[in-house]
C-alpha positions in Angstrom: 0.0 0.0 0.0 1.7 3.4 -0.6 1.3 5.5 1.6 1.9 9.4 1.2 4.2 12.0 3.2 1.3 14.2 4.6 -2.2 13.8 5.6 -5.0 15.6 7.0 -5.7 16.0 10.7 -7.8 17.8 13.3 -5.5 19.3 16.0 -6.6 20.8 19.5 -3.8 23.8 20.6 -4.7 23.9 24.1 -6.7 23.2 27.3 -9.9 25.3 27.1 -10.2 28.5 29.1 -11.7 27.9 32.9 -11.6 24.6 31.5 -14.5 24.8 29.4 -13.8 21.6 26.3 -16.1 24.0 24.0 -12.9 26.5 24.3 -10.9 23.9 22.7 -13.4 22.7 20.5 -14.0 25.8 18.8 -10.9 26.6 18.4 -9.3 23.2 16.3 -8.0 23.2 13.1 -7.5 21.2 10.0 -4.0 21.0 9.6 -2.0 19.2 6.9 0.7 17.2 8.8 3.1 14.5 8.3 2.3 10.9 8.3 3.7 9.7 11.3 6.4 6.4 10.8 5.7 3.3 12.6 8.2 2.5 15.4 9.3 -0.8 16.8 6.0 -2.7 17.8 4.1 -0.5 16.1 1.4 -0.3 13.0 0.1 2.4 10.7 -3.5 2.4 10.1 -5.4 4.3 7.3 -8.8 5.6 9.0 -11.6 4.5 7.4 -14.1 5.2 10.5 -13.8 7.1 13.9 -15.9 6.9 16.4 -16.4 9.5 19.0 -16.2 8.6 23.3 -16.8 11.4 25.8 -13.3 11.2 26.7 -12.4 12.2 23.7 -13.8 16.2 25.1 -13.1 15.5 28.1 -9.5 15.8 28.0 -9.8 19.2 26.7 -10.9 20.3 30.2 -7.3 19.6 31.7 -8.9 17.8 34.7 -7.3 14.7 33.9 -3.8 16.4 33.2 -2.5 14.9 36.4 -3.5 11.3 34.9 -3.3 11.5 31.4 -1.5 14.4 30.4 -2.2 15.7 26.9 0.7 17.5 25.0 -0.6 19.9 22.3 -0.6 20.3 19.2 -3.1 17.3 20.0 -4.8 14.6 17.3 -7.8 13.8 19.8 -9.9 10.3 19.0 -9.1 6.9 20.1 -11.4 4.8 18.4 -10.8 3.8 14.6 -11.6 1.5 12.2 -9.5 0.9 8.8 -6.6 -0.7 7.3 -3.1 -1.5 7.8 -0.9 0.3 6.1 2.4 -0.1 7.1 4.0 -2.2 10.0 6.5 -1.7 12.4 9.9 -3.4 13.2 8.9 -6.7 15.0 5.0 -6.7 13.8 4.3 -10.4 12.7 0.7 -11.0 13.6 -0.5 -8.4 11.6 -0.1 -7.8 7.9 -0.6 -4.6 5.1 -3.8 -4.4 4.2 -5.5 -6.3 7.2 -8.8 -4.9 7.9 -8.6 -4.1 11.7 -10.5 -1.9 14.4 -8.5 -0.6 17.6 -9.0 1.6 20.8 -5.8 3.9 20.3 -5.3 3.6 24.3 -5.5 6.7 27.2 -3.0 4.9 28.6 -0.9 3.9 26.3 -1.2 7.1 23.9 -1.7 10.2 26.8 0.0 9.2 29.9 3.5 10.4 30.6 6.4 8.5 28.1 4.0 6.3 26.5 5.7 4.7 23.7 2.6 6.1 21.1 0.2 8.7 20.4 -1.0 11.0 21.8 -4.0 9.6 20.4 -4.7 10.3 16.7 -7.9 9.0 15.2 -9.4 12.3 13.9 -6.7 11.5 10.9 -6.1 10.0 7.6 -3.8 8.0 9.6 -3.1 6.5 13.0 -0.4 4.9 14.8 -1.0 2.1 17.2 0.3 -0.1 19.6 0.1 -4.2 17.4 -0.5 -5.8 20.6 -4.1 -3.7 20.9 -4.7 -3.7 16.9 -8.0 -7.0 16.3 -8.6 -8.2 13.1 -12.1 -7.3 12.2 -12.7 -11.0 10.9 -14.8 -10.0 8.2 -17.0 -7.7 10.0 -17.8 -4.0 8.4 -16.2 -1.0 10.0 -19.8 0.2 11.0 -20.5 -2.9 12.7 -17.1 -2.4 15.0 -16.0 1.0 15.1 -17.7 2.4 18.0 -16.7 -1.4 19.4 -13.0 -1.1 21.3 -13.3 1.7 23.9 -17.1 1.8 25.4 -16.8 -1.9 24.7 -13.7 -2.7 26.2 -14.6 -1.0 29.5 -17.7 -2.5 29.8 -16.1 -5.9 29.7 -13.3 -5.5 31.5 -15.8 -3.3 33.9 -18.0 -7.0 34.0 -15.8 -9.6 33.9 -12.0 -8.0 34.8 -10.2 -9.3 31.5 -6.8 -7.0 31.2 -7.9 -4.5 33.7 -7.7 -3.9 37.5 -8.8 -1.3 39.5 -6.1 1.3 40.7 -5.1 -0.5 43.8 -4.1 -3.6 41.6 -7.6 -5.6 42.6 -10.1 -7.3 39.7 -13.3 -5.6 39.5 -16.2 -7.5 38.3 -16.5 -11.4 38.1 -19.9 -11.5 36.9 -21.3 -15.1 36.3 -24.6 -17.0 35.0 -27.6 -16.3 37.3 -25.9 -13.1 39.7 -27.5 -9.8 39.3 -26.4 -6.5 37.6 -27.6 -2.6 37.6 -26.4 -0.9 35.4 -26.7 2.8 35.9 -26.9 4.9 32.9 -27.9 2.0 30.3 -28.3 4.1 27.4 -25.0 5.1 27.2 -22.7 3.3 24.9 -21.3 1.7 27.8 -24.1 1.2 29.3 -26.0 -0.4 26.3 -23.0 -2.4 25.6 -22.8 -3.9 29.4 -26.8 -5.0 29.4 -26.1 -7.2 25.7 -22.6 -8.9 27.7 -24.4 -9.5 31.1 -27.5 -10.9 29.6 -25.0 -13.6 27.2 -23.5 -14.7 30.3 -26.9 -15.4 31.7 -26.9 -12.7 34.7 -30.1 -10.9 35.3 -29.5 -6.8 34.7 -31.5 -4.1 35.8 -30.6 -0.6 34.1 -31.8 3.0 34.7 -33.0 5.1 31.5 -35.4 7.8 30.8 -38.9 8.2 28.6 -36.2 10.4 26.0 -36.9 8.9 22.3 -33.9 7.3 20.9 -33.0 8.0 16.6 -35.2 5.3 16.4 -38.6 7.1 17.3 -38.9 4.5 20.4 -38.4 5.5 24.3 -34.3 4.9 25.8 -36.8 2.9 28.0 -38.2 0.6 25.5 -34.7 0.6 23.9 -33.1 -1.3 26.6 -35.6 -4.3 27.0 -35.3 -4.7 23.8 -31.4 -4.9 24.5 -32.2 -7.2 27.0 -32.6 -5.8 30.0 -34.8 -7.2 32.5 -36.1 -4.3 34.6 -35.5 -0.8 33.4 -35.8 2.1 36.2 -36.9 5.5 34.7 -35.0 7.4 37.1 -37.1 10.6 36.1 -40.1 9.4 38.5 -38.0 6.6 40.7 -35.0 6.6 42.9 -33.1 3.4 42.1 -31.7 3.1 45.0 -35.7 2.6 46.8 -36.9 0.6 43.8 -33.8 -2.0 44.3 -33.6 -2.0 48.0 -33.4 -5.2 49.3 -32.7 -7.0 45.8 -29.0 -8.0 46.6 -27.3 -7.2 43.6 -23.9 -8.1 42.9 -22.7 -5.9 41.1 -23.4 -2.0 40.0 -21.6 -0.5 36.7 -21.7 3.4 37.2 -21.8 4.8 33.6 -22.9 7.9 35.1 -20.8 9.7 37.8 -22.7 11.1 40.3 -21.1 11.4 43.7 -24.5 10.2 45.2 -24.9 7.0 43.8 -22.3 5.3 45.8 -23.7 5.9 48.8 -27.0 5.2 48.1 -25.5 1.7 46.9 -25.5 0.0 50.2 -29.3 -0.6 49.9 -29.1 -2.6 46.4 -25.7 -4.5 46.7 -25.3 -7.9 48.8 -22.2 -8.6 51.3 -19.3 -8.1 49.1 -20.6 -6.7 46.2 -18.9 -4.5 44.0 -19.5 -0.6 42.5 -17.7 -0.5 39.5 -17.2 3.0 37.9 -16.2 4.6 34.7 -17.0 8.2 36.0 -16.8 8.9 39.5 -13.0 9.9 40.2 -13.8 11.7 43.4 -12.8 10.2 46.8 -15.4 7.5 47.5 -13.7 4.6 49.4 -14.9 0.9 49.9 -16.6 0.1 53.1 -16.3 -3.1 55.2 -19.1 -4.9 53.5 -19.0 -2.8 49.5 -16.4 -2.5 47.4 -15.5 0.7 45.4 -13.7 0.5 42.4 -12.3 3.0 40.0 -10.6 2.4 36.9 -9.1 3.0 33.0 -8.9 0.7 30.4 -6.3 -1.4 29.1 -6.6 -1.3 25.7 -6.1 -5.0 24.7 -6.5 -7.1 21.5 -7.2 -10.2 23.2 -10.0 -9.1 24.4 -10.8 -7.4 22.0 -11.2 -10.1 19.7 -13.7 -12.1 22.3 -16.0 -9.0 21.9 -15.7 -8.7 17.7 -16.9 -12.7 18.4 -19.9 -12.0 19.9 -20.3 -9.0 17.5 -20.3 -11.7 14.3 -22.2 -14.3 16.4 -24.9 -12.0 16.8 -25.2 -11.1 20.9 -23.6 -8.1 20.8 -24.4 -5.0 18.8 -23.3 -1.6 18.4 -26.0 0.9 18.1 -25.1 4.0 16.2 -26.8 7.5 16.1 -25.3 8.6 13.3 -22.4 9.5 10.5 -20.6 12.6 10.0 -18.2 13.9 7.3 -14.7 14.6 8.2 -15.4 18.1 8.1 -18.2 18.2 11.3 -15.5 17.2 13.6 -16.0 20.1 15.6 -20.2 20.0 15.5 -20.0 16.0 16.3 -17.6 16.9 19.5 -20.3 19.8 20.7 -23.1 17.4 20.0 -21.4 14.6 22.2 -21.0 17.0 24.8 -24.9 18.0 25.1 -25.2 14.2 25.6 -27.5 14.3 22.3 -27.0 11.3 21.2 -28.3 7.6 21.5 -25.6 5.6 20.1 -22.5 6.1 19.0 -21.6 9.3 16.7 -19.1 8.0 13.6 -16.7 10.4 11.6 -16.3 9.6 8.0 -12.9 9.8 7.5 -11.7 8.1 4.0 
C-alpha cells in the first residue's frame, strides 16, 4: 500500500479557558501534517471510520492532566476503524492491508512517556500499539468501530479481562444467574454492558429515561429490547428505593454522580462491587461494599472475544449517526450535550 508523506488531521492547541472543552473545541484546526512512521512494535492504520467517546472532550478540560496528560498540538480520538498500512519493526501477527478496528489507548497514547500517540484517530492516519490492533474478521467497520473503547470497558468493567482497578484488585466477576444494575444503560457503555451481562446469563437491571432514541422508540423501551430485565426511569424513581433489598452483585456506574455510591449499600449484597467509569472523586470501599475506580487497558485479546460475539450475533453496536470529516468540531459539541443515543461515527476516507 503506498502511503503518502502528509495527511490531513484535526489538531486541538490547548486546554480550554476555565476549562470549558467547547474553548478547545471551537478553536481546532485542520492542519496538513506528516504521516507519522511506525516505530518498533508498532502499526500504521489508514482511517476509514472514527468513532467519538466522551473522553475524547473531556481531555480538553485539563482535569485529567494529572492522569493523562495531553501534549498539544493534539490529534484527539481513540477509536478507529481501517486498514493497515504499514508495519512496524517486529509486527508479525498483523499484515498490510488487514482490515482491523482498535482503541488507540488513554494509557498507552496520553500518559506520561507512553511509547505512542498521543492519540490520533481524527486523521487519515493513525499509529498504534500491534498488541491492541483486532482483526475485524470479516465484520464492516460500522459494525465495529464504535466497538473497542465503550466496549472494552464494559467488559473488562464486567468480567476484569486485562484491567484492575487502581489499587491492583479485579473488578467485576460477573457469572450465570448473579445480578447487575447498570446505571446509565443508554450510554454506549451502558448499552454495551446489558447485551454482555445478559449472554453470560446474569439478570441486569438498568436505569433510563422516557427520551426517544433515533429510532422514534423511548431509551426505555430501547433497553428491554437490548435485554434488560427491569429498566428504572430514574425521572419518576430513585433506584436506590426501587432496588432495596434485591442483593445485587454488582453496579456499573456509567454515570458519575457522587451520590450513587452511597445510596449503593441498599441494592448491593455482602461483598458486592461498585464499579465506575466516571466517579474519580474520593469515594472509598466500606467493610461490606467494594468501590472500584478504573481506565482501560486497551487489549486485543479481548478485543477479539467482543468482535466474536459482535459476528455471532449477541452483541451490537448501536449508532446514532455518521458525520463527514469536516463536522468534527459540530459531532464533539453534540457529544457534549449528551444528544445522542448511540454512537456518533466520523467519515474519514
Amino acid at each position: 500500500m503506498e502511503v503518502p508523506k502528509e495527511m490531513k488531521a484535526w489538531r486541538a492547541h490547548a486546554y480550554g479557558a476555565e476549562g470549558n472543552p467547547a474553548d478547545t473545541i471551537g478553536k481546532m484546526t485542520l492542519d496538513t501534517i506528516p504521516v507519522p512512521e511506525p516505530k518498533k512494535g508498532q502499526v500504521l492504520v489508514k482511517v476509514e471510520l472514527a468513532a467519538v467517546n466522551p473522553i475524547d472532550w473531556k481531555l480538553f478540560s485539563g482535569g485529567l492532566h494529572g492522569i493523562c496528560p495531553v501534549s498539544f498540538p493534539y490529534v484527539p480520538g481513540f477509536d478507529l476503524s481501517g486498514t493497515v498500512a504499514k508495519l512496524g519493526e517486529g509486527v508479525t501477527d498483523l499484515a498490510v492491508g488487514d482490515e482491523v478496528v482498535v482503541d488507540l489507548g488513554l494509557c498507552e497514547t496520553c500518559c506520561t512517556d507512553t511509547p505512542c500517540g498521543p492519540a490520533g484517530a481524527f486523521a487519515e492516519y493513525a499509529l498504534a500499539l500491534a498488541e491492541t490492533v483486532a482483526k475485524r474478521d470479516g465484520l464492516s467497520s460500522k459494525d465495529v468501530v464504535g466497538l473497542p473503547l465503550a466496549g472494552l470497558t464494559s467488559y473488562q468493567a464486567i468480567f476484569t479481562g486485562a484491567a484492575r482497578d487502581f489499587s491492583g484488585a479485579e473488578l467485576g466477576k460477573l457469572e450465570a444467574g448473579q445480578k447487575l444494575l447498570v446505571l446509565g444503560g443508554a450510554a454506549a457503555t451502558g448499552a454495551i454492558a446489558i447485551q454482555l451481562a445478559k449472554s453470560a446469563g446474569a439478570y441486569v437491571a438498568t436505569t433510563a429515561s422516557p427520551n426517544k432514541t433515533p429510532e422514534g422508540i423511548s431509551k426505555i423501551d430501547y433497553m428491554k429490547q437490548l435485554g434488560a430485565d427491569e429498566v428504572i426511569n430514574y425521572k419518576e424513581a430513585d433506584w436506590a428505593e426501587a432496588l432495596a433489598g434485591k442483593d445485587y452483585d454488582l453496579i456499573y456506574d456509567c454515570v458519575g454522580t457522587p451520590e450513587d455510591w452511597p445510596k449503593a449499600a441498599k441494592v448491593l449484597k455482602k461483598g458486592g462491587n461498585f464499579v465506575t467509569i466516571a466517579n474519580f472523586g474520593e469515594a472509598k470501599s466500606t467493610e461490606d461494599h467494594s468501590f472500584k475506580v478504573f481506565l482501560i487497558k486497551s487489549n486485543s485479546d479481548d478485543l477479539k472475544k467482543l468482535i466474536a460475539l459482535v459476528k455471532a450475533g449477541k452483541l451490537k453496536v448501536p449508532v446514532d449517526s455518521i458525520v463527514p470529516f469536516s463536522d468534527v468540531q459540530a459531532v464533539l459539541s453534540k457529544s457534549m450535550g449528551w444528544a445522542s443515543a448511540g454512537k456518533l461515527v466520523i467519515q474519514v476516507a
